[in-house]
C-alpha positions in Angstrom: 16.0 182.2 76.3 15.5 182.9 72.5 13.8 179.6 70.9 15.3 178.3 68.0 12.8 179.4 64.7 12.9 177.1 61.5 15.2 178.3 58.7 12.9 180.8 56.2 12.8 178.8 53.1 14.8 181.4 50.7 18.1 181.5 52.9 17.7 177.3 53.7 17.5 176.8 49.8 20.5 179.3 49.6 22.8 177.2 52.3 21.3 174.1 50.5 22.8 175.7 47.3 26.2 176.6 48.2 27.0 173.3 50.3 26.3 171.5 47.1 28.5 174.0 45.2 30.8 173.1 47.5 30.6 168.9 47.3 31.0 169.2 43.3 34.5 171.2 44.0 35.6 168.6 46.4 34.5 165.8 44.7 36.4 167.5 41.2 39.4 168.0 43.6 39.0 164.1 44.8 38.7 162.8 40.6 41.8 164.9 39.8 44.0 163.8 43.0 42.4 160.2 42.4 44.2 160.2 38.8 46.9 162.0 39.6 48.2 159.1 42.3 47.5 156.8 40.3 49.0 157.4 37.6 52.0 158.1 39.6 52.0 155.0 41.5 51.9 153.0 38.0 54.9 154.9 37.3 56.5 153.5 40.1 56.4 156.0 42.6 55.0 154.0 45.0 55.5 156.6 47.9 52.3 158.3 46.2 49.8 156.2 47.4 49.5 156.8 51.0 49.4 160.4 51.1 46.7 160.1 48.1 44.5 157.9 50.2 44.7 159.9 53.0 44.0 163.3 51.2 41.0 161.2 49.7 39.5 160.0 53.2 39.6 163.8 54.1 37.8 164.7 50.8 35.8 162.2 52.1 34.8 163.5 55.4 34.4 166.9 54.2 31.6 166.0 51.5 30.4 163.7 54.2 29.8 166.3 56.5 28.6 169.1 54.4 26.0 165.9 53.5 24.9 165.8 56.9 24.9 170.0 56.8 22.0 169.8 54.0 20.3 166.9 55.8 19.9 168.9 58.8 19.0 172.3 57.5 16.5 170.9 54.7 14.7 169.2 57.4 14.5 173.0 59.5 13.1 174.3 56.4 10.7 171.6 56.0 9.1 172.5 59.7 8.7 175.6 58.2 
């Protein structure tokens, strides 16, 4: 069986890089759908809000795990 080998340090920092890349355009995404159901909602479109929240917990989970992504692979470059 092939052991698992620590991340080199160049393509770690790269993953670490592009996940981050990736959380700012969610999180942009998760402002803009943020305002955009609420200002709907004070409009009186009350119908907004519930799809809004739950596009927002996905966001969420998404940024959540690409979090936990970085965790683990900045701590296999750190064994390194």
């Amino acid at each position: 069986m092939r052991s698992h080998s620590p991340l080199p340090r160049q393509r770690g920092l790269t993953a670490i890089s592009g996940a981050l890349a990736l959380i700012i355009l969610l999180l942009i995404v998760q402002i803009w759908l943020l305002t955009a159901s609420l200002e709907s909602f004070l409009a009186g479109h009350l119908s907004v809000a519930v799809p809004g929240a739950i596009a927002s917990a996905l966001i969420f989970l998404a940024c959540l795990g690409l979090y936990i992504f970085i965790l683990r692979v900045d701590r296999e470059v750190q064994q390194d």
